[in-house]
C-alpha positions as CSV (number, residue, x, y, z in Angstrom):
1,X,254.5,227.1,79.9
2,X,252.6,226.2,83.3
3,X,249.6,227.9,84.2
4,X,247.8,227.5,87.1
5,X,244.1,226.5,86.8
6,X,243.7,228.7,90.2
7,X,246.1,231.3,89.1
8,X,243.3,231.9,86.3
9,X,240.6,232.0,88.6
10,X,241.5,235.1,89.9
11,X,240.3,236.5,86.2
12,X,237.0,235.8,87.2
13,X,234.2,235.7,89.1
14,X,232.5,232.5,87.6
15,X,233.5,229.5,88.6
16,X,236.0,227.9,86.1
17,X,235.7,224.2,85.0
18,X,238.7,221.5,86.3
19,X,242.0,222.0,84.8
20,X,240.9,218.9,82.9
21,X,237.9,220.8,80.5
22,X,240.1,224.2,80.2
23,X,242.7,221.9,78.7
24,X,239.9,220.5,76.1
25,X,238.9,224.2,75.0
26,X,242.2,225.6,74.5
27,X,242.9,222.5,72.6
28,X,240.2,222.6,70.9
29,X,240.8,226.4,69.8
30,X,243.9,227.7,70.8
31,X,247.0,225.4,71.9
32,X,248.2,222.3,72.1
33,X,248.6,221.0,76.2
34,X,251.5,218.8,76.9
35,X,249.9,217.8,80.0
36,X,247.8,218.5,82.8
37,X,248.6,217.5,86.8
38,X,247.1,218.6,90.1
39,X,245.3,221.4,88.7
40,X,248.5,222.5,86.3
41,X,248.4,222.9,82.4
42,X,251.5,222.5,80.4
43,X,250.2,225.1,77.6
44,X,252.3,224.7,74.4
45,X,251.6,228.5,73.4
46,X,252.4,228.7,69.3
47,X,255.2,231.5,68.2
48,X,253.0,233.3,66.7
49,X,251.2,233.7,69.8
50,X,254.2,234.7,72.3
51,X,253.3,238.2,71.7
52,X,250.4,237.9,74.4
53,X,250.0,234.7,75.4
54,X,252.9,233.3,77.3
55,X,251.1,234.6,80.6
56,X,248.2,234.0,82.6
57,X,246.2,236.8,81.3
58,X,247.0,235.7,78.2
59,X,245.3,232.1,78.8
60,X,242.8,233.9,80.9
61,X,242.0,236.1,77.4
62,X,241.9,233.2,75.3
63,X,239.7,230.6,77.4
64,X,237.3,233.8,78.3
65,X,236.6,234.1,74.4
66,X,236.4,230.8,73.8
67,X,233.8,229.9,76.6
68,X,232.1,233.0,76.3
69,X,232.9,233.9,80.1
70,X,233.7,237.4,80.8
71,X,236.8,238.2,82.5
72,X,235.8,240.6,86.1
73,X,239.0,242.7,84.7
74,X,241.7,243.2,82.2
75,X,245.1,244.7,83.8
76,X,245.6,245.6,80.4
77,X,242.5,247.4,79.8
78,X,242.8,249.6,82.5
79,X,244.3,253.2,82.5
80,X,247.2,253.1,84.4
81,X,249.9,256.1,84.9
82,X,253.9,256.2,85.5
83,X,253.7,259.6,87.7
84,X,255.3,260.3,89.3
85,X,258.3,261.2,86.6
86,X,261.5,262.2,88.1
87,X,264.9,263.3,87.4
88,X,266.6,261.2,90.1
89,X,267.2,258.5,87.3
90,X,268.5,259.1,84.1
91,X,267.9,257.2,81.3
92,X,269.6,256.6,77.5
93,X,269.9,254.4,74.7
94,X,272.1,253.9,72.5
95,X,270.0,251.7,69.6
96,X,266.5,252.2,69.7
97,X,265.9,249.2,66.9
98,X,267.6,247.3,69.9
99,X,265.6,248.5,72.7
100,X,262.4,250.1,71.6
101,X,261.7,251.2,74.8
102,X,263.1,251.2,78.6
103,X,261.1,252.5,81.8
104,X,262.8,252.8,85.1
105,X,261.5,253.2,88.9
106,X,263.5,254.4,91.7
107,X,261.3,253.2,95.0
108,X,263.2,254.5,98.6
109,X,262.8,252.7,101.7
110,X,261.9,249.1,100.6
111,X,261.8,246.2,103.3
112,X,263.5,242.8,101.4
113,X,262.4,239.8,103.3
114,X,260.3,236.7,102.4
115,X,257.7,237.0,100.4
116,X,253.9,236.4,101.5
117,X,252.8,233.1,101.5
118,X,250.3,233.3,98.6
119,X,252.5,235.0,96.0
120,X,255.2,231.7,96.9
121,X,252.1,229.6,96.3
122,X,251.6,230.5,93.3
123,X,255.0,230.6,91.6
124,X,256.2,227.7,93.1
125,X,252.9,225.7,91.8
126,X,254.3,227.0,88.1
127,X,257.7,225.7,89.3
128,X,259.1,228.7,90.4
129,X,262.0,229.0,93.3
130,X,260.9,231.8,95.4
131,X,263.8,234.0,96.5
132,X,262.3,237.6,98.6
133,X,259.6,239.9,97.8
134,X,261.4,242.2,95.3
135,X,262.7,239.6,92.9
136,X,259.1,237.7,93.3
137,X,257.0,240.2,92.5
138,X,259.4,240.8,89.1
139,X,258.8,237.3,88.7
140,X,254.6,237.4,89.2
141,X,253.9,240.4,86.9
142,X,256.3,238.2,84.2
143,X,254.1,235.3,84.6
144,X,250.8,237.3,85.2
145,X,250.8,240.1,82.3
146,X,254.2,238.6,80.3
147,X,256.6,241.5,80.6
148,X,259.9,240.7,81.9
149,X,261.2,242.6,85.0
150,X,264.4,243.6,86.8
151,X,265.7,245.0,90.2
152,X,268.3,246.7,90.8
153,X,270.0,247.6,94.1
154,X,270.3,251.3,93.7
155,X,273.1,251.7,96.7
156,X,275.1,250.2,94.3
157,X,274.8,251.8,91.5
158,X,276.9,255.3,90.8
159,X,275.5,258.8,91.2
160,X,276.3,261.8,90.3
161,X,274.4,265.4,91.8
162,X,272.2,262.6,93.4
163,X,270.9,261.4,90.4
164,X,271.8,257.6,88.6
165,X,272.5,256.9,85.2
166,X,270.9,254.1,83.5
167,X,272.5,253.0,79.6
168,X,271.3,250.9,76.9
169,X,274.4,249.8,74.9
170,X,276.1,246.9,72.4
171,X,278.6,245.2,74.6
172,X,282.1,245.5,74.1
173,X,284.0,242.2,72.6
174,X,285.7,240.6,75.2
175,X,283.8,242.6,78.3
176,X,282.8,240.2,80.8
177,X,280.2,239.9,83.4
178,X,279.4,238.2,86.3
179,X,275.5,237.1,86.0
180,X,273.4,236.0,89.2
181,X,273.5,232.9,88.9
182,X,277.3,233.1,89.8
183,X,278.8,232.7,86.3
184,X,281.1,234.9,84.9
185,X,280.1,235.3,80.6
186,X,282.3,236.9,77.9
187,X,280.4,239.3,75.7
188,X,280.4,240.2,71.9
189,X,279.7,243.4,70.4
190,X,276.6,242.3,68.4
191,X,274.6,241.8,72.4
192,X,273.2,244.4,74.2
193,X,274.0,245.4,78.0
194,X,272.5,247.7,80.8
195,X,275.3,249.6,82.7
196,X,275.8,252.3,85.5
197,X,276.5,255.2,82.7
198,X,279.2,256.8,85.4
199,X,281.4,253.6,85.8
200,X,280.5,251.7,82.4
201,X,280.0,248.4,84.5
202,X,277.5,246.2,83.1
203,X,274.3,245.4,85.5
204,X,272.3,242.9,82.9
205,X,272.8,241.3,79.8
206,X,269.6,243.2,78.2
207,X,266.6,240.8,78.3
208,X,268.4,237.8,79.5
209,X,270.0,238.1,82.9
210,X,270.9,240.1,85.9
211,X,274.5,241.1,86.9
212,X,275.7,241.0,90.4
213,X,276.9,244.1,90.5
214,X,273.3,245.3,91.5
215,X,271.7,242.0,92.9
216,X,269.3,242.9,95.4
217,X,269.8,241.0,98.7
218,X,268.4,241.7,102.6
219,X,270.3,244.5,102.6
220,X,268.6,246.2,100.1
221,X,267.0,249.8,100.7
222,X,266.2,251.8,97.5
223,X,265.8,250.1,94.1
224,X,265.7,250.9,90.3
225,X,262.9,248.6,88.5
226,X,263.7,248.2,85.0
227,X,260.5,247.2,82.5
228,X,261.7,247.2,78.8
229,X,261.3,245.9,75.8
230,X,264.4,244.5,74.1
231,X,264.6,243.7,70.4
232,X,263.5,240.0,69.8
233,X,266.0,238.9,66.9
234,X,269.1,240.4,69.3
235,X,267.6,238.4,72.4
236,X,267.7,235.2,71.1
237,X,270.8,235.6,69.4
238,X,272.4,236.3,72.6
239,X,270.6,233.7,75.0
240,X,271.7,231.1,71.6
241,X,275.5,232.5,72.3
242,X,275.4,232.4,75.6
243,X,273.6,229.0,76.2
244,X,271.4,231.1,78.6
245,X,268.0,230.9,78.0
246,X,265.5,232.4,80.9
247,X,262.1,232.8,81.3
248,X,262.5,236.7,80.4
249,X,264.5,235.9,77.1
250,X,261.5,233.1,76.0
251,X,259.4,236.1,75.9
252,X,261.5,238.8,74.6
253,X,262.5,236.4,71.8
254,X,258.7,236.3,70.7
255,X,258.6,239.8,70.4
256,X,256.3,241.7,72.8
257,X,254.6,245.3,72.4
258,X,256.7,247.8,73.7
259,X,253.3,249.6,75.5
260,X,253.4,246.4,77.6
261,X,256.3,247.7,79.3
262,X,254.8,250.2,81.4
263,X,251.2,248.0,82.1
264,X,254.5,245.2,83.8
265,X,255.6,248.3,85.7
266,X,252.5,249.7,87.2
267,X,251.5,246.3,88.5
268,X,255.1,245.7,89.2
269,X,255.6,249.0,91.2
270,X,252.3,248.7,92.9
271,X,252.9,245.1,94.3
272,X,256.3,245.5,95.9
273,X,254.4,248.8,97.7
274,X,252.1,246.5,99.2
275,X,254.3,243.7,100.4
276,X,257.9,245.6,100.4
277,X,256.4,249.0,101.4
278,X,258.9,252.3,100.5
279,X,258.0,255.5,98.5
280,X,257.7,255.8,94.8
281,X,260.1,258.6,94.0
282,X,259.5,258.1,90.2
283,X,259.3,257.3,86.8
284,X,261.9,257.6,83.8
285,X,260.2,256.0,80.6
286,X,262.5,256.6,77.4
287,X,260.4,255.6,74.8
288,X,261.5,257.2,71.1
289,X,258.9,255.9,68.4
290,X,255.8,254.7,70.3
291,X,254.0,252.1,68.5
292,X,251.0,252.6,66.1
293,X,248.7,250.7,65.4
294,X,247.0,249.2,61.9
295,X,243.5,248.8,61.4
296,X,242.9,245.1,59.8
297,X,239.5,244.7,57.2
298,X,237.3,241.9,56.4
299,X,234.4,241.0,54.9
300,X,231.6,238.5,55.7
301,X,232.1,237.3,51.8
302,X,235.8,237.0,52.9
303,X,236.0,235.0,55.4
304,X,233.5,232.4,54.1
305,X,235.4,231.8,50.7
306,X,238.5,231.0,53.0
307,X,236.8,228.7,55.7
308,X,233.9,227.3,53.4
309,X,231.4,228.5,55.5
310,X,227.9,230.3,55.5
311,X,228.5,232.9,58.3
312,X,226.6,235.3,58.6
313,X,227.9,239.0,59.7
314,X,226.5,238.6,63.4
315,X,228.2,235.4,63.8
316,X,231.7,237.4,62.6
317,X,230.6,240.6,65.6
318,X,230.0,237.9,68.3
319,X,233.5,236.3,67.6
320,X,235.3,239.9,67.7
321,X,233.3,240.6,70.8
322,X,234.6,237.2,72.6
323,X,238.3,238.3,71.4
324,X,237.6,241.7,72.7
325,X,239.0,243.2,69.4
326,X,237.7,246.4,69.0
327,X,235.7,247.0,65.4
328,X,233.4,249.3,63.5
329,X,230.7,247.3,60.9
330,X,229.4,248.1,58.0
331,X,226.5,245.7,57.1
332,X,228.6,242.8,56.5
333,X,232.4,244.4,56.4
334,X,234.2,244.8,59.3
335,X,237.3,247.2,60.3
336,X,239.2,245.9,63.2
337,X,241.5,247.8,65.5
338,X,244.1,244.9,67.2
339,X,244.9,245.5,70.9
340,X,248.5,246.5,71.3
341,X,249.6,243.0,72.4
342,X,248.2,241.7,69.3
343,X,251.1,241.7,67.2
344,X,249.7,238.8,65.3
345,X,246.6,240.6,63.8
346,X,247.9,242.1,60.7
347,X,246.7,240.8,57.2
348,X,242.5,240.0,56.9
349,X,243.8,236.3,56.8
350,X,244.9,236.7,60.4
351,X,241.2,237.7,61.5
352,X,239.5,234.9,59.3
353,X,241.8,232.5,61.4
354,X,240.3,234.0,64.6
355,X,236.7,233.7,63.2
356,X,237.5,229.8,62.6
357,X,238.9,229.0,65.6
358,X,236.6,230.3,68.0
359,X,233.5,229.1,66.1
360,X,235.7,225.6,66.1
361,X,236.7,223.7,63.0
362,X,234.7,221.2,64.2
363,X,232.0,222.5,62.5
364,X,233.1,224.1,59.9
365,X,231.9,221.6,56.9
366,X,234.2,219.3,54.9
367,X,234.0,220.1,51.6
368,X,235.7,218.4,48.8
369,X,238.8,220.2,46.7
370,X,237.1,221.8,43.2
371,X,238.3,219.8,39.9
372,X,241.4,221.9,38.2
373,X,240.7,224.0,35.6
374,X,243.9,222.4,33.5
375,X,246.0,219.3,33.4
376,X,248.1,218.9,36.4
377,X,251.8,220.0,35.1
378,X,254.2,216.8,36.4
379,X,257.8,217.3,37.8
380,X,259.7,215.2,35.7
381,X,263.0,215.3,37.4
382,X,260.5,214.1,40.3
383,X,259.0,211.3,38.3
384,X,262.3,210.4,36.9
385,X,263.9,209.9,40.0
386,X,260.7,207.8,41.5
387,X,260.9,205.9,38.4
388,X,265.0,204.7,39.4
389,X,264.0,204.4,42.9
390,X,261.0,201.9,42.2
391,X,263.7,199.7,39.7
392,X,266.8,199.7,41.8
393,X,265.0,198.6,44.9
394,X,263.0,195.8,43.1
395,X,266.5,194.3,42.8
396,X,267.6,194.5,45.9
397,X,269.1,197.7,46.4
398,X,268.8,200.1,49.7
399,X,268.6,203.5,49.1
400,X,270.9,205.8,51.0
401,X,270.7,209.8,52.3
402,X,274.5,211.4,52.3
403,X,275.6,215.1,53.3
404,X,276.3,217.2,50.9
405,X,279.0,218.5,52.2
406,X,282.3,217.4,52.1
407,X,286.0,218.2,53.0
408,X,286.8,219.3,49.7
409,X,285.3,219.9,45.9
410,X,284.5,222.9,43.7
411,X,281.9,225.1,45.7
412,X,282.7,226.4,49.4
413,X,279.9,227.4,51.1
414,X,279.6,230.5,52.7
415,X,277.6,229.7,56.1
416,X,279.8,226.1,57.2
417,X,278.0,223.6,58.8
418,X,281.1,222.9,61.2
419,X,284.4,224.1,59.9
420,X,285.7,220.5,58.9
421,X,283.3,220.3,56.0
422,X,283.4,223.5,53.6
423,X,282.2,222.3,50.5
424,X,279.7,221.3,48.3
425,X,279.9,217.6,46.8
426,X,280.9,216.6,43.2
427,X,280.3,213.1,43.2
428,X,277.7,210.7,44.7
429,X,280.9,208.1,44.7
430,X,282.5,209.2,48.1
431,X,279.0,209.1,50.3
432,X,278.2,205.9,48.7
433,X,281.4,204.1,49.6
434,X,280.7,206.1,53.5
435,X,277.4,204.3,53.9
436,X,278.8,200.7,52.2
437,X,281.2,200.7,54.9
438,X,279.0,201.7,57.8
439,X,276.3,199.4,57.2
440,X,278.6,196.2,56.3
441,X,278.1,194.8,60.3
442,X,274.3,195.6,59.7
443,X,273.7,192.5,57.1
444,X,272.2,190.5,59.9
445,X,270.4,192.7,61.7
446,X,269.0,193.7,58.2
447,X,268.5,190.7,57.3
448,X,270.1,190.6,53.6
449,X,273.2,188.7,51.8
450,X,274.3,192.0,50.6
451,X,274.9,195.5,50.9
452,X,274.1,197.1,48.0
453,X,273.2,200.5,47.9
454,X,272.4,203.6,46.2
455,X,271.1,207.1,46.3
456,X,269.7,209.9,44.4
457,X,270.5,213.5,45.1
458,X,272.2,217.2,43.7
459,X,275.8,217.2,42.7
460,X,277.8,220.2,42.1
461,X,280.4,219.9,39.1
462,X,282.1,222.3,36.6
463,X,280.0,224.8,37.8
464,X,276.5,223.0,37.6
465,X,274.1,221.8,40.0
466,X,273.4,218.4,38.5
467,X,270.9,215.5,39.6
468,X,272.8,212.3,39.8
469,X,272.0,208.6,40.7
470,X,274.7,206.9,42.0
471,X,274.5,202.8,43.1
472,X,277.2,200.9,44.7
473,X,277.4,196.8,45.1
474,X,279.0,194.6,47.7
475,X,281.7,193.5,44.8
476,X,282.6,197.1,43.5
477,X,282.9,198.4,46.7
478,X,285.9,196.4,47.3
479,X,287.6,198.3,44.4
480,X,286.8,201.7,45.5
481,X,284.3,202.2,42.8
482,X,280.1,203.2,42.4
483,X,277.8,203.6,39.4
484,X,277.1,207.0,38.6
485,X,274.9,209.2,35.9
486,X,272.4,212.1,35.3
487,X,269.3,211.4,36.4
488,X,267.0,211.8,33.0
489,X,263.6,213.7,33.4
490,X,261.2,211.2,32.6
491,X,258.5,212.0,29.8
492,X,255.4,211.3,31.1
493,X,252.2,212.6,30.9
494,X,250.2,211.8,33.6
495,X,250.6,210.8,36.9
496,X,249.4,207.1,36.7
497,X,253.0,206.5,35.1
498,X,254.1,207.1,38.4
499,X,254.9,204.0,40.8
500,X,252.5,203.3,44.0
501,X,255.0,202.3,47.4
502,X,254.0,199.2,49.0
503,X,255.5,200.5,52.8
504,X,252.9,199.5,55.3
505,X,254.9,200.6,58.1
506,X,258.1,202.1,59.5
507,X,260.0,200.6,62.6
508,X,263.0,202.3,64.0
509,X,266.4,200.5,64.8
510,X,267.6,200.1,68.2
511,X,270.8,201.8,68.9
512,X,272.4,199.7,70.4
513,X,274.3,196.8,69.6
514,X,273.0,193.6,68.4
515,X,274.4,190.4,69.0
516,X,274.0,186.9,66.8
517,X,273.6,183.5,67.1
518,X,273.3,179.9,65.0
519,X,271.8,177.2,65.8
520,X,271.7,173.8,63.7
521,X,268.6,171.3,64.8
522,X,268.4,167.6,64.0
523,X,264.9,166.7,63.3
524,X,262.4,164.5,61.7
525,X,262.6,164.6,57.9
526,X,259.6,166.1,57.2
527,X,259.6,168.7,59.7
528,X,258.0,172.1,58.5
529,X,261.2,174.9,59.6
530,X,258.5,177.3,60.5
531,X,257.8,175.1,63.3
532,X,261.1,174.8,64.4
533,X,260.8,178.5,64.0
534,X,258.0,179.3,66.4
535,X,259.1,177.1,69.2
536,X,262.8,179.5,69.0
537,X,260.9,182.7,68.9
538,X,258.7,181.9,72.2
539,X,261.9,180.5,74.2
540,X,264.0,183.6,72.3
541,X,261.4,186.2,73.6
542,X,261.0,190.1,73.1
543,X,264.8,190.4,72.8
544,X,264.8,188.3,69.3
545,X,264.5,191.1,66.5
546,X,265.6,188.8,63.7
547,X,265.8,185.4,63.1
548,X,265.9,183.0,59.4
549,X,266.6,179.5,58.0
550,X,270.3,179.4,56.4
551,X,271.2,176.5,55.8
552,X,269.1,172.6,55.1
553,X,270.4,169.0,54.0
554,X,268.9,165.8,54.9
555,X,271.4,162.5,56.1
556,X,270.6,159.4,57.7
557,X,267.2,159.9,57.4
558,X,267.3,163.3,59.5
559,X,266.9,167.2,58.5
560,X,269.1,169.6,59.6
561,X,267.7,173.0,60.1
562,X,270.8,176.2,60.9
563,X,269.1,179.2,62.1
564,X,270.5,183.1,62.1
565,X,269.4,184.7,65.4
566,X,270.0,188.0,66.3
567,X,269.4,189.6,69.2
568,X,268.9,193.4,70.7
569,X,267.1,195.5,73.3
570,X,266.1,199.1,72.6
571,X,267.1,200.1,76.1
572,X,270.3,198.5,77.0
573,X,273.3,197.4,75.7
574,X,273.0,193.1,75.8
575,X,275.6,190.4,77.6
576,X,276.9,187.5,76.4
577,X,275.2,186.3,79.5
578,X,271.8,187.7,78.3
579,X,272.2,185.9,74.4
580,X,273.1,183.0,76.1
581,X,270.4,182.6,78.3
582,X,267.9,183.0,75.6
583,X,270.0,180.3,73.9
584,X,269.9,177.6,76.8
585,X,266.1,178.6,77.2
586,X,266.2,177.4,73.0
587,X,268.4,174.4,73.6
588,X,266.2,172.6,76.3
589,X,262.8,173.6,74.3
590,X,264.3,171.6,71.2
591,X,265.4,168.7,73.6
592,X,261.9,168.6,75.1
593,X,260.6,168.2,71.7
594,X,263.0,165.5,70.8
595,X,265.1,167.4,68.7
596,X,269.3,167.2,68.6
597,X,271.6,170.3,69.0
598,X,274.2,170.0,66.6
């Protein structure tokens, strides 16, 4: 998410640091940044923090807690009111586990035109196309408080007695509508819709996107503002569907506090009065089971047995003072009342996390891991299958990881990975032979004289889940067949039994093709092939990935040396021309040193 350093500012009256040092602290405490440029953070906000934090008063909290700067003012904290109410708009639901809540505003008499230029500065600094003053202030409050907003044109919408009809329903299978952004999208009956309630049209796919059957354009005089909360599990289902992922559905799917609904309103409603103008003519706010809220304990005792630290109580009240979580203490126990938006404040664990992070586990002390009480209990199917792993590669085996599924066998599974491949496996055989066949090119490239391979995994056979080890040679797999038993538990006792890996270091493959080359040298008798070597890997350059001695025999008082080169780039797919060039770049170094091309 981009948040804008200045954008942040407006939180408070002291001076912020650079964009550069806010980055440290929140990564420090709070998120990970992907990157920071001309005064812009790429904040990586955690799930578990979209509730509240995928805004700028969200940051604004976090960075004012953890450099113990106050903010001048917290929209949030304020006491705000959606009066007037009115009967001009109409609102029901059909679901309320799908739509907790849903507020609408009818304003009369707005202007649509451009939008002023410092609300453009700041969403486009985020990245954000401005479009008029109506559908940027939506936007604003979305990125300011992190309530998704909507506008509708109301002279578009139905009335009936003067009064519109707003309804909160599962689509229809097969309805269809035709989005904002020009596309037309077929609907299931497991999403949820807003529609005119008198013609049954859809307006919005709920928390994801905008129908133009109500877009609001230059001709736009009265509007509805919509400020909801949608259920998070039914958002991201439909965006997933839909491949339509917005801004709004990011933050719906994270699940947000239905009382945010009407702070995004106020500062929605208030903003398009000052730059839009027109006349509240009211409020609708359908909101069936307001949420309550759960008071969270902990104890001074508590939270140093989880962090290993010495705090005392007043080091616990400063931290919840920072957070601005309201709390009541009782010498060193502490009952904590989460703000609405902190969904994530639930179990005492959740507050001890807090504590930690904002003192900074940078000095919290390391301490080392108590002895067990009893001898460590050893997974023997785990030791077992180390134990085979260890011997088969010590004689030149590659070990191999196949799906488990497979076009046919005893066990379908219910949720198909694709619809080709509705089984379970019975046999290690078929996967074996798979991975035999698709590595045979790679012998070069790898390096080896053979492709021998095997792997260790779960079978499922006459109705048992069975651990198998299956291996496969070069010469069987000519004949269709592979090595296969039950794995064995190993009887060990203690973990020492258990083999030690040698890997210093992974390197990835290129993907794309490799090409190869031999070369046979006359030289000297005498001549030390790593030589020869070294003066064919300078001339051979970056694009060498592999290269060995083959083949030797001495005549006439000369040895010849053949060489296996293979070549590859991890960018691009090589030429002939480009092998080739390496190789003439080879042929005249080995003539410069005297040496014959055979």
């Amino acid at each position: 998410m981009k948040i804008s350093r200045n954008w942040l500012q407006t939180f408070f009256d002291v001076p912020l640091p650079d964009a550069h040092v806010l980055a440290d602290a929140l990564t420090f405490h709070a998120f990970e940044i992907e990157s920071v440029v001309d005064e812009i953070l790429d904040v990586k906000v955690t799930p578990n923090r979209g509730h509240d934090c995928l805004s700028h008063r969200g940051i604004a909290k976090e960075l004012s807690a953890i450099l113990d700067v106050p903010m001048k003012s917290d929209p949030l904290r304020e006491v705000i009111s959606l009066e007037p109410k009115t009967d001009a708009v109409a609102v029901s639901i059909e679901n309320s586990e799908l739509c907790p809540r849903y507020i609408a505003c009818y304003i009369k008499g707005v202007k649509v035109g451009p939008s002023p230029s410092w609300l453009k500065e700041n969403l486009e600094a985020i990245g954000q196309k401005s479009i008029n003053n109506i559908v940027d202030a939506a936007n604003f409050v979305m990125f300011n408080l992190g309530q998704p907003l909507h506008a509708f044109d109301a002279g578009k919408l139905q009335t009936k007695d003067s009064r519109f009809a707003i309804k909160v329903r599962e689509a229809k299978t097969g309805e269809k509508m035709l989005a904002l952004d020009a596309k037309e999208y077929e609907l299931t009956d497991s999403m949820l819709v807003i529609v005119d309630r008198y013609t049954d049209i859809s307006v919005g796919i709920a928390g994801v996107k905008g129908g133009k059957a109500a877009e609001v354009n230059e001709g736009t005089t009265d509007i509805v503002i919509e400020s909801a909360n949608f259920n998070g599990v039914s958002v991201r289902k439909t965006a997933q569907a839909l491949k339509l992922r917005t801004d709004a559905s990011q933050r719906f799917e994270q699940v947000l506090s239905p009382e945010l609904a009407a702070y995004g309103m106020r500062e929605a409603v208030d903003l398009i009065l000052k730059i839009a103008g027109g006349e509240i003519v009211g409020f609708a706010d359908e909101y069936p089971k307001p949420q309550s809220g759960k008071a969270v304990s902990i104890t001074a005792a508590k939270v140093n047995q989880i962090l290993g630290t010495a705090l005392v109580p007043d080091d616990i009240a400063d931290v919840l003072r920072r957070l601005d979580l309201p709390f009541e203490q009782k010498d060193a126990a502490f009952t904590v009342t989460p703000p609405f938006e902190r969904l994530d404040l639930s179990i005492p664990e959740d507050l001890v996390e807090e504590v930690g992070r904002i003192i900074g586990y940078d000095k919290i002390p390391a301490v080392e891991l108590s002895p067990f009480a009893q001898k460590l209990e050893i997974n023997k199917d785990f030791c077992a299958a180390e134990l085979a792993r260890e011997k088969l590669i010590a004689v030149g085996y590659s070990e191999v990881y196949t799906s488990v599924f497979r076009d046919k066998g005893e066990r379908a599974v219910s949720n198909k990975v694709g619809g080709e491949k509705p089984y379970l496996r019975n046999n290690l055989r078929d996967g074996l032979l798979d991975a035999y066949f698709r590595n045979l090119h790679n012998k070069d490239l790898l390096g080896i004289q053979a492709v021998n391979v095997f792997e260790i995994g779960t079978i499922w056979r006459d109705g048992k889940e069975v651990l198998m080890v299956g291996k496969l040679t070069e010469e069987a797999a000519g004949k269709g067949k592979a090595e296969e038993s039950v794995l064995a538990p190993a009887q060990v006792d203690v973990y020492d039994n258990l083999p030690v890996s040698s890997l210093e270091r992974y390197q990835p493959f290129s993907k794309y093709p490799f090409i190869v080359r031999d070369i046979a040298l006359w030289v000297p008798t005498g001549t030390d092939p790593e030589e020869v070597l070294g003066v064919i890997r300078v001339q051979a350059g970056e694009l060498l990935v592999r290269s060995a001695l083959f083949d030797t025999f001495e005549k006439n008082g000369k040895l010849s040396l053949a060489f296996r080169l293979v070549f590859q780039s991890f960018d691009h797919t090589l030429t002939d021309g480009d092998a080739n060039e390496r190789m003439e770049s080879i042929y005249s170094a080995a003539k410069g040193r005297g040496w014959q091309v055979r």
